[in-house]
C-alpha positions as CSV (number, residue, x, y, z in Angstrom):
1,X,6.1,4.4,19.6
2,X,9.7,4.4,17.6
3,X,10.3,7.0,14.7
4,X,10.5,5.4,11.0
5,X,11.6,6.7,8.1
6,X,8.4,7.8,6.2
7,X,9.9,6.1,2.4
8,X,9.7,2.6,2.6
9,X,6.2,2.9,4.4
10,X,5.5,5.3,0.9
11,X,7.0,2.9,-1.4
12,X,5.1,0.1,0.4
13,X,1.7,1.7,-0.4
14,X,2.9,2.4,-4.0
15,X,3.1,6.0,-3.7
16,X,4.2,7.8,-6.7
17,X,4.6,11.9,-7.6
18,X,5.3,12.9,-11.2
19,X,7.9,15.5,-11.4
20,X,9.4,16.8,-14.6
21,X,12.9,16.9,-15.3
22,X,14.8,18.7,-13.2
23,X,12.1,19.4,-10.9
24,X,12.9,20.0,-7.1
25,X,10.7,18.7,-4.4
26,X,11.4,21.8,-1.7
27,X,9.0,20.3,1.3
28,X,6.7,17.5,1.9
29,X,3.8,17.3,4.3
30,X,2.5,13.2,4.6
31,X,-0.5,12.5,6.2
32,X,-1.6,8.8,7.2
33,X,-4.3,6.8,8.7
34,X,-2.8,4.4,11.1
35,X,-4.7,1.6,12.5
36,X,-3.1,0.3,15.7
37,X,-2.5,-3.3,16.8
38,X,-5.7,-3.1,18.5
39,X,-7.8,-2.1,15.7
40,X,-8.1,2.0,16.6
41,X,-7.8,4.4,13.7
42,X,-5.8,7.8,13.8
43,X,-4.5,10.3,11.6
44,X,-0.7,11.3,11.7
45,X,1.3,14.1,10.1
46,X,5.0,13.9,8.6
47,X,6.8,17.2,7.8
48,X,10.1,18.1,6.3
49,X,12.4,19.4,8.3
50,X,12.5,22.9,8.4
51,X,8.6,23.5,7.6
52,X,6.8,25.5,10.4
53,X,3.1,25.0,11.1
54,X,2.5,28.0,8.5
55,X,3.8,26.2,5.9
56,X,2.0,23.2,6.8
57,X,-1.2,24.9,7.2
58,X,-0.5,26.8,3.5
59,X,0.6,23.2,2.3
60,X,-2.6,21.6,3.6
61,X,-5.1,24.1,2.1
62,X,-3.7,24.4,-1.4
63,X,-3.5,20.0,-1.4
64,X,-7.7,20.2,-0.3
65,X,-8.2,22.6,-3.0
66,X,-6.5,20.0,-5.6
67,X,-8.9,16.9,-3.8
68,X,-11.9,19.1,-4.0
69,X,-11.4,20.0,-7.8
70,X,-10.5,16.8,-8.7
71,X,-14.0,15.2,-7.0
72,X,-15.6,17.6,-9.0
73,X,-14.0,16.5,-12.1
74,X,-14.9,12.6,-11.2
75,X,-18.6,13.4,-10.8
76,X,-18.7,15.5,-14.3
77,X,-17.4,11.7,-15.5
78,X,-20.1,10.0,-14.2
């Protein structure tokens, strides 16, 4: 396994953020589903450097709070 840089894998998939002018993106936690060469699925995690398993753990929470309101907004739309 060889390191990549996690943006062109991003800008592959199409990810976008919106950000506001002048707006400063302080840390970054990815997560992916990889599915290997022989078909196996895992999950893997990118951090920023600098962010300490706290952060990430602080990061990850608030991010399932956003999913989880925003699947109960999609089933208020159906």
């Amino acid at each position: 396994m060889t390191e990549q840089a996690i943006g062109p894998i991003l800008d592959g998939l199409g990810t976008t953020i919106g950000l506001d002018q002048g707006d400063l993106v302080a840390s970054a936690l990815v997560i992916v589903k990889v599915i290997d060469s022989s078909g196996e699925v895992s999950l893997s995690l990118a951090s920023s450097e600098g962010l300490s398993w706290i952060d990430q753990n602080g990061l990850l929470a608030s991010a399932q709070q956003i999913v989880n309101q925003a699947e109960v907004g999609r089933r208020d739309d159906e």
